[in-house]
VMD Tcl script that draws the C-alpha trace (Angstrom):
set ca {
  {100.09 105.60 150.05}
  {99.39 104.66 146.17}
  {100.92 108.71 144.97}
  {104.53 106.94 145.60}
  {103.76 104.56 143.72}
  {102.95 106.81 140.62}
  {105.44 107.49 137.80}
  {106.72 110.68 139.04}
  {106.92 112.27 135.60}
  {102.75 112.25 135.68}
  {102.51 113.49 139.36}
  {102.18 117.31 138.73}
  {100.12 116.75 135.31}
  {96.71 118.20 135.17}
  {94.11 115.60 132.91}
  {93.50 117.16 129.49}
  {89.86 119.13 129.88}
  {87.70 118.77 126.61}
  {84.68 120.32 125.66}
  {81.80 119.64 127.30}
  {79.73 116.52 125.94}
  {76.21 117.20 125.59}
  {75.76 114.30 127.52}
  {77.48 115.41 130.45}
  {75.88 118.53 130.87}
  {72.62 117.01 130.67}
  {73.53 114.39 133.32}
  {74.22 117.33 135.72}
  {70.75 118.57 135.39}
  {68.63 116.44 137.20}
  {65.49 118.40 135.86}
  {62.35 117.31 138.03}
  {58.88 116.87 135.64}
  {57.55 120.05 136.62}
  {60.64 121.62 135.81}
  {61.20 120.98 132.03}
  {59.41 124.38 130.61}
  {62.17 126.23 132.20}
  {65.16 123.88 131.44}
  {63.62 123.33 127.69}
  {66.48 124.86 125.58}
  {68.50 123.27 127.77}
  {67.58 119.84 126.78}
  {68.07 121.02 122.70}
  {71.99 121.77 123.59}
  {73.95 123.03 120.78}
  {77.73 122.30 121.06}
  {80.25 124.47 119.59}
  {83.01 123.67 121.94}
  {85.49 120.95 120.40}
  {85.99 122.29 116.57}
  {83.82 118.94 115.51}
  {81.88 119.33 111.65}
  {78.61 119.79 112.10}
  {77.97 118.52 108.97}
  {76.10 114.99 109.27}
  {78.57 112.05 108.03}
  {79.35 111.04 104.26}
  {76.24 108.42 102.85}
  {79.42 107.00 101.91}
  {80.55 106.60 104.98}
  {78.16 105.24 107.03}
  {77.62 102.73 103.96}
  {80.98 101.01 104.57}
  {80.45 101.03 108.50}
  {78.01 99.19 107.97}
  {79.91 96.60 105.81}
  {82.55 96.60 107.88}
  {80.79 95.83 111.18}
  {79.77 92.56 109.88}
  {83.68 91.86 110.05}
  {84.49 92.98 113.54}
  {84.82 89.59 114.92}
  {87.79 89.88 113.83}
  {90.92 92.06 114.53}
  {91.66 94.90 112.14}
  {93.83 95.39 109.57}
  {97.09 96.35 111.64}
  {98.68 97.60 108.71}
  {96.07 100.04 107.46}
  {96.81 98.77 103.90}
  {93.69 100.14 101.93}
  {93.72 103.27 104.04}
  {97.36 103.86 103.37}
  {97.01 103.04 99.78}
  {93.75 105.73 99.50}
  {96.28 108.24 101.22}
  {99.39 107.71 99.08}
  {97.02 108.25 95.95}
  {95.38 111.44 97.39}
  {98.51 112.94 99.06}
  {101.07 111.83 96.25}
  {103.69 110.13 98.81}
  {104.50 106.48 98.88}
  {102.67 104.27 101.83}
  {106.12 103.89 103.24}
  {105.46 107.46 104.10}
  {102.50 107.40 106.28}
  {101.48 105.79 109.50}
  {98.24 105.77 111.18}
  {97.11 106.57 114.32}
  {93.79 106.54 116.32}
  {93.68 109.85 116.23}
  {96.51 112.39 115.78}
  {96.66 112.27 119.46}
  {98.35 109.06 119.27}
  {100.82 109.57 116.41}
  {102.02 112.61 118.99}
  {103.11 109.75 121.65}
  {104.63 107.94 118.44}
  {106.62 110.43 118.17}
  {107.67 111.38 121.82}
  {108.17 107.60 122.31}
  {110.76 107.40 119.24}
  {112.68 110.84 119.57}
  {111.98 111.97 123.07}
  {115.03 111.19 125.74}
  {114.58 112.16 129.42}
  {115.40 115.83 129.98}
  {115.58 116.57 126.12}
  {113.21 119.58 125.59}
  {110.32 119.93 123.58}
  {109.73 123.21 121.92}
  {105.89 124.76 122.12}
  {103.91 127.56 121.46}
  {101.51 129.34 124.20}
  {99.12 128.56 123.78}
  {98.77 125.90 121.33}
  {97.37 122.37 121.53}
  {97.38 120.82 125.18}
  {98.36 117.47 124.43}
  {101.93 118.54 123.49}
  {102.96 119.86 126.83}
  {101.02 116.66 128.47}
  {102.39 114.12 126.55}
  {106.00 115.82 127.19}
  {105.97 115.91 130.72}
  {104.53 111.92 130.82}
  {107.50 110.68 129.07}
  {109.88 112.74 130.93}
  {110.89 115.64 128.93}
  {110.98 119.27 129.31}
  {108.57 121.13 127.67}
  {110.04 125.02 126.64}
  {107.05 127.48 125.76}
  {107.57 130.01 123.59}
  {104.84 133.16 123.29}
  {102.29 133.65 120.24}
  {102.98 137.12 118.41}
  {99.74 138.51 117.05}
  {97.74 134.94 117.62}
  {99.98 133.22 115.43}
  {103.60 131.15 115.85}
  {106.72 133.60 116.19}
  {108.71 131.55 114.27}
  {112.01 133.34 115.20}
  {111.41 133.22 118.49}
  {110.76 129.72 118.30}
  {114.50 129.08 116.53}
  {116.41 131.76 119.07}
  {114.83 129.11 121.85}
  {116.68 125.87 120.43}
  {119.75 124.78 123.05}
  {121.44 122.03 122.70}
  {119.07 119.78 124.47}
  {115.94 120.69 122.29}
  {114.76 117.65 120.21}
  {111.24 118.44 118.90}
  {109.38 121.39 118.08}
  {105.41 121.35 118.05}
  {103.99 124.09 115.41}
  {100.11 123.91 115.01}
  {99.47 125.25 111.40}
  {96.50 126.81 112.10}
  {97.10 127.28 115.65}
  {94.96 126.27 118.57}
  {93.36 127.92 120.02}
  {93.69 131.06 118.09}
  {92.92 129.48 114.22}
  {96.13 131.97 112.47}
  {98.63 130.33 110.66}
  {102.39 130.89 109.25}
  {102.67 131.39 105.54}
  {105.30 129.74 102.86}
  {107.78 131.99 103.26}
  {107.95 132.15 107.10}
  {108.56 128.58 106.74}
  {110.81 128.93 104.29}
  {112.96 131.06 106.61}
  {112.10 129.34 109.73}
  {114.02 126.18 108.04}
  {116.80 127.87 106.30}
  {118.80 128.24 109.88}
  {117.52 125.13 111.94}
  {119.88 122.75 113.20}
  {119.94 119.33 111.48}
  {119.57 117.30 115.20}
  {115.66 118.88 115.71}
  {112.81 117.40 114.49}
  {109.73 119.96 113.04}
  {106.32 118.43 113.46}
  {103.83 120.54 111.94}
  {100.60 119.47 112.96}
  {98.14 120.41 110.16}
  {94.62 119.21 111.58}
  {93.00 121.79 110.36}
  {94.59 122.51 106.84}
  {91.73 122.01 104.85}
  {89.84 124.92 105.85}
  {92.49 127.03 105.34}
  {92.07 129.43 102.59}
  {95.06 131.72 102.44}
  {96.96 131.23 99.06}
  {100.50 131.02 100.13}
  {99.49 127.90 102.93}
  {102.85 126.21 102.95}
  {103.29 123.02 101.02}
  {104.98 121.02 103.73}
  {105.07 117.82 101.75}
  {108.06 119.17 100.19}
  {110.48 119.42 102.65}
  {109.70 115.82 103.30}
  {113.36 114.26 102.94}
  {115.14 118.11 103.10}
  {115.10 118.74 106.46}
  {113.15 116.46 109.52}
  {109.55 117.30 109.32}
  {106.81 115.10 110.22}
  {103.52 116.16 109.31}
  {100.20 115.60 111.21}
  {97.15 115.08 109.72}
  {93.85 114.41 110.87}
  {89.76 112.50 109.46}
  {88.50 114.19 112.92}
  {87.50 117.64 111.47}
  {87.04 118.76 108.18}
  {86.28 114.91 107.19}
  {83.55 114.62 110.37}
  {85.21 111.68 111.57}
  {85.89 112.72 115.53}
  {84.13 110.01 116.61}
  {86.26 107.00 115.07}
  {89.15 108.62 115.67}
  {92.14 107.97 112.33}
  {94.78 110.38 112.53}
  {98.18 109.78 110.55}
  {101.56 111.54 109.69}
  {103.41 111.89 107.07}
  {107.31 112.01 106.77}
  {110.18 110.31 105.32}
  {110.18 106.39 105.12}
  {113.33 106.03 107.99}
  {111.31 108.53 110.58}
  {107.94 106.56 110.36}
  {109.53 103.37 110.60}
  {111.35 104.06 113.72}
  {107.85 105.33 114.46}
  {105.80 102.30 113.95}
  {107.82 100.79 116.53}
  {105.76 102.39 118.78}
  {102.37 101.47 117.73}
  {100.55 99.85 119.18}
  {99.06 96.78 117.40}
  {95.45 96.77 115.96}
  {95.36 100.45 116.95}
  {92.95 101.64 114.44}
  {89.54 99.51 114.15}
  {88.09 98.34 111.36}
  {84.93 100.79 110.83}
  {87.47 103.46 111.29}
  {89.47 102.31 108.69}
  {86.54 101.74 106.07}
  {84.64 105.05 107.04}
  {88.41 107.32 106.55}
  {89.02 105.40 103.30}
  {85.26 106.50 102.19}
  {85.79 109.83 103.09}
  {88.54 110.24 100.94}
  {86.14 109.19 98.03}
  {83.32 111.90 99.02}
  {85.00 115.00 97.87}
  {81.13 116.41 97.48}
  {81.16 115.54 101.24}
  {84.23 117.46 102.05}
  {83.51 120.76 99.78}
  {79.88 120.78 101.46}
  {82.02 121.23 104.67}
  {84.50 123.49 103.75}
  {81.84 125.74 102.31}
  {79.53 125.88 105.52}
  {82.42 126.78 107.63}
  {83.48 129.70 105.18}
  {80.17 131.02 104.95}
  {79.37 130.36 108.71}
  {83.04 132.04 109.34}
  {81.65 135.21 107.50}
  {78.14 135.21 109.07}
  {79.38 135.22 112.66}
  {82.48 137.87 111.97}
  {79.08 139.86 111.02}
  {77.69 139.25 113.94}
  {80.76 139.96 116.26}
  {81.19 143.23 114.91}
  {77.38 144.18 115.36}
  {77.97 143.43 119.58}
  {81.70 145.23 119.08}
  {83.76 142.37 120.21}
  {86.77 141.83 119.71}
  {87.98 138.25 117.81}
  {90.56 136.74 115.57}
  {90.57 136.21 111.84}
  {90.66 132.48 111.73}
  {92.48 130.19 109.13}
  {90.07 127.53 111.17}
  {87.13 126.04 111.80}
  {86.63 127.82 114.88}
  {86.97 131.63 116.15}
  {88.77 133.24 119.40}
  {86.40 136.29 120.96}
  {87.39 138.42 123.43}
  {84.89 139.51 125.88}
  {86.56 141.99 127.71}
  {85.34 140.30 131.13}
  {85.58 137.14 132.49}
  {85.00 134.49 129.65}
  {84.48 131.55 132.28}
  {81.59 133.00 134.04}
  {80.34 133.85 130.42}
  {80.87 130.00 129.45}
  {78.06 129.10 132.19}
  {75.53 131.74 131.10}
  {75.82 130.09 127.93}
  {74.97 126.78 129.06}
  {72.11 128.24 130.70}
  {71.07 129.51 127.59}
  {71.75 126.05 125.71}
  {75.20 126.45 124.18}
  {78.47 124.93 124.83}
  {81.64 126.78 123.71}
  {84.81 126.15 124.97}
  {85.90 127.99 128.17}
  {89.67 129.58 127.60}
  {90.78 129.41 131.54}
  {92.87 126.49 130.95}
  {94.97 128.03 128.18}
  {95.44 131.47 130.39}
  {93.07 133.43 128.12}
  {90.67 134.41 130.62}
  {88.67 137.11 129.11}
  {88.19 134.91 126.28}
  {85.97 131.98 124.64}
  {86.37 129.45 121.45}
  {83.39 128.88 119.47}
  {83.11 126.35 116.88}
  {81.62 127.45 113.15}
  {78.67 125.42 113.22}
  {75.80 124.91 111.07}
  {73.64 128.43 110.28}
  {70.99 127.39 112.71}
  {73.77 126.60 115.41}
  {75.41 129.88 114.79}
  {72.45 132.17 114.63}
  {71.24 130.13 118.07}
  {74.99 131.24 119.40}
  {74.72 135.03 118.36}
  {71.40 135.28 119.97}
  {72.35 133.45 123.08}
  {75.65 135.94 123.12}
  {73.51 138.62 123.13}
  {71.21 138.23 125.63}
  {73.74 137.00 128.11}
  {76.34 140.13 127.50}
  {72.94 142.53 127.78}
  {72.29 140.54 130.74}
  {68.68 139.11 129.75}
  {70.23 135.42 129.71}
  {67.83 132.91 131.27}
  {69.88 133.25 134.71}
  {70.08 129.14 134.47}
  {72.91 128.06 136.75}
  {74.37 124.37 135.86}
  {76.65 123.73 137.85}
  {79.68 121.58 136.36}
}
mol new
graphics top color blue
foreach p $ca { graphics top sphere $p radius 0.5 }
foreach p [lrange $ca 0 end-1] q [lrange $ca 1 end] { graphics top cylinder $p $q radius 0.2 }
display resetview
């Protein structure tokens, strides 16, 4: 039997769930000929399920894809040189100080592969990101959860759960799935008392739509205490589809890192496109903008149907329905939407929608709507 032949660390894992592709819900259709007047919205999906930009990528961008792709006969750079360099100019931090990943999933097995010994615990909000309990338990550690206060990290809980055992703590700055985030001085204090043995990774993915003033700088504990910071080109950047993620943290931690890497692990149009998109700043406060403004617009709207909802730091907002937000999730397909079901983070009256463009999020109010007055299109897709 090939299950005792598994890694037994993987056997009680369940496979990360992501939004659902547009692709994949349209494959589940089947729609007959004489069918497509009913299923037409359907076949105009709007996603708003995966915190993606819904801005269209930098002309910059998609310029040096272009050049690049007459290069990828070759292998990539594997040392990310120009990317580094572009990083270490824009984040003021030597390249010594970064290493890149595809995708900031990867740099979080980096790190699990470099710190993580079996047994040694892994401290993590719940919720917060997926991948940090998943990775854990596939390398054989043990992950220890620690309850959101209000939405956001409880910082002192988090330090009261360190034993001697703990190695790494996870802290999503804004959190996901709720979009709140710790301030400077919780930070501040959170550090003060933490023993020297743990390692802090702050995973910052969606920093640049934050807007709060006292956001903590944590570049500068960089060589204070050990912090490794996770940044990401999949969001406010619009690169989710090339996938370039990277850290940042003293030169020691990412070269003990880098042993990990794989080699060639970031391609070469991936490499050109991030290094472009650190050139289009026009690009980038286009995006920050439209998520601000579409933030505002659909708070508007959520108070009009009295929902309740968080105040996100995000790209993304948390409503609670008040009833069963999975069953909710499939009225919404039916009425051509895709948000993100909250079952598999134990939030089960709620759903995550992703600030889209202003079409997109007028499309999503009116769909919400109809399906909580019950006037949806009654569309079952079953998936």
């Amino acid at each position: 039997m090939i299950k005792n032949l598994i890694r037994k660390s993987i056997l009680g894992i369940k496979t990360y769930e992501p939004g659902k592709p547009i692709e994949e819900i349209k494959r589940s259709l089947k729609i007959k000929a004489w069918e497509i007047p009913k299923y037409l919205p359907l076949l105009n999906m709007t996603k708003l399920a995966s915190n993606e930009n819904p801005s269209e990528p930098s002309g910059k961008v998609i310029e040096a894809m272009k050049k690049a792709a007459t290069t990828i006969n070759r292998y990539p750079d594997p040392f990310c040189y120009y990317l580094k360099k572009a990083l270490s100019e824009e984040l003021s931090v030597q390249p010594e100080n970064l290493v890149i990943g595809n995708g900031s999933n990867e740099i979080i097995q980096f790190i699990l592969r470099a710190f993580l010994n079996e047994g040694e615990e892994v401290i993590i909000s719940e919720p917060s990101f997926l991948i940090y309990e998943i990775a854990t338990k596939v390398v054989n550690g043990t992950p220890v959860t620690v309850p959101l206060k209000n939405f956001k990290h409880d910082l002192e809980a988090i330090r009261g759960a360190i034993t001697e055992k703990t190695k790494l703590i996870f802290i999503d700055n804004p959190n996901n799935p709720t979009g709140r985030s710790v301030g400077e001085a919780e930070v501040e204090g959170f550090f003060e008392k933490l023993p020297a043995n743990v390692v802090v990774v702050f995973d910052e993915a969606y920093s640049e739509f934050v807007e709060r003033e006292d956001y903590p700088d944590t570049k500068r504990y960089i060589g204070r205490k050990n912090i490794i910071i996770l940044r990401t080109f999949s969001k406010a950047y619009g690169l989710s589809g090339l996938r370039v993620g990277y850290a940042i943290a003293e030169k020691e931690i990412i070269g003990f890192m880098d042993r990990t890497r794989e080699p060639f692990n970031v391609n070469a149009m991936a490499q050109a496109a991030a290094v472009a998109s650190l050139k289009d700043k026009e690009h980038m406060e286009r995006s920050k903008v439209l998520v601000s403004e579409g933030k505002q617009y659909l708070y508007e709207e959520l108070d009009s149907m009295g929902l309740d909802y968080v105040k996100s730091d995000a790209n993304f907002i948390l409503i609670n329905l008040k009833r069963n937000g999975k069953e909710i999730f499939k009225k919404m397909l039916g009425e051509g939407v895709i948000v993100r079901d909250m079952e598999i983070y134990k939030l089960y009256n709620y759903i995550r929608v992703t600030v889209g463009t202003m079409p997109e999020n007028k499309k999503f109010a009116k769909a919400l709507k109809r399906v909580l007055s019950g006037k949806g299109s009654g569309i079952e897709i079953n998936i």
